[in-house]
C-alpha positions as a printed NumPy array, in Angstrom:
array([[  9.036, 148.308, 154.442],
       [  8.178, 147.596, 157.902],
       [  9.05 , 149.545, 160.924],
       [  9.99 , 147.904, 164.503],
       [ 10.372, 149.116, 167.867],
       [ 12.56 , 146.989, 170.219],
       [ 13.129, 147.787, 174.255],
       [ 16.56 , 146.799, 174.838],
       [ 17.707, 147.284, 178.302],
       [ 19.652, 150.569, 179.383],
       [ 22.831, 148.479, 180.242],
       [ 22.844, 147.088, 176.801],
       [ 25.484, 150.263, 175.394],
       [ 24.947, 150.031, 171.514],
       [ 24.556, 152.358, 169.101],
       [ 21.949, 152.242, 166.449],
       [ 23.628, 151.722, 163.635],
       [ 24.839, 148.32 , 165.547],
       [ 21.046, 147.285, 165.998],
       [ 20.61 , 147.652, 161.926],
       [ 23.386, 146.099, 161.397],
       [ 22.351, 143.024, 163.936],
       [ 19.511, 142.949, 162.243],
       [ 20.419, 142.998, 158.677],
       [ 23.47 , 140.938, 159.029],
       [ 21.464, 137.985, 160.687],
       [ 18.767, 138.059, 157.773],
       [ 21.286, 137.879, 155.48 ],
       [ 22.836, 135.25 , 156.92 ],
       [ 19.857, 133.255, 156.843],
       [ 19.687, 134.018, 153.56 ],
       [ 16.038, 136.717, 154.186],
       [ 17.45 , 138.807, 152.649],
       [ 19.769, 139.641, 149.691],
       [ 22.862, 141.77 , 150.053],
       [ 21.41 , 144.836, 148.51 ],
       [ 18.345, 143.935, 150.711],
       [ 20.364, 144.279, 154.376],
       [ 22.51 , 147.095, 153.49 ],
       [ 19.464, 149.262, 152.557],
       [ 17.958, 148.443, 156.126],
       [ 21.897, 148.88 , 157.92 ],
       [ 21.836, 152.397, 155.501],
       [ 25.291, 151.666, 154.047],
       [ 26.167, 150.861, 150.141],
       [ 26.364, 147.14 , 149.241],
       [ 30.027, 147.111, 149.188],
       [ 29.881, 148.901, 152.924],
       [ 28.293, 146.33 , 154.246],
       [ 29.85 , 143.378, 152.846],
       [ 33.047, 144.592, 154.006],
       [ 31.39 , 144.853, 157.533],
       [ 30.289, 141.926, 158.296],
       [ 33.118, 140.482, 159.468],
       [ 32.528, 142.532, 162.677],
       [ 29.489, 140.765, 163.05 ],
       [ 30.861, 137.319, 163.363],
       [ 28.836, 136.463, 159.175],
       [ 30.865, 135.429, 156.674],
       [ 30.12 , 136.776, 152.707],
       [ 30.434, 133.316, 151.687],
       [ 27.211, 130.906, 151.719],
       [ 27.878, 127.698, 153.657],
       [ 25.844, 125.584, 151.392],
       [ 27.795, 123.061, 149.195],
       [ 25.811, 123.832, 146.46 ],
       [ 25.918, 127.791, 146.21 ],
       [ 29.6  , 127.364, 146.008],
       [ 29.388, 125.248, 143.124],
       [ 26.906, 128.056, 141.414],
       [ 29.475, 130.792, 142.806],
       [ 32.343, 128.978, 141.088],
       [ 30.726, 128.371, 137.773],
       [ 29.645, 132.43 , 137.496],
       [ 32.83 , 133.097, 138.227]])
């Protein structure tokens, strides 16, 4: 796994957990990474971090047409 550093300015109050989650949140989103994937890099469980990322503004559900049809027929 790689390691980052980021300078972020001093007026920019986060904690960092929030940066991880950012992070992991947005490559899930984009579909980098799996679920399993982000929430080992925000350090929560799976379930955690699904249920978080409603704070961050990223829905669980995929917005492609056609991973909703796959969804619905594992279901």
């Amino acid at each position: 796994m790689k390691t980052i550093q980021l300078k972020v300015p001093d007026e920019v109050d986060l904690k960092e957990y929030d940066y991880a989650m950012i992070i992991a949140s947005k490559l899930y989103e984009d579909g980098k990474l799996s679920a399993g994937q982000a929430a080992e890099i925000a350090g929560l469980t799976k379930r955690t971090f699904i249920e978080l990322l409603g704070r961050y503004d990223v829905s669980v559900f995929s917005s492609s047409l056609s991973d909703l049809h796959q969804d619905i027929a594992n279901a």
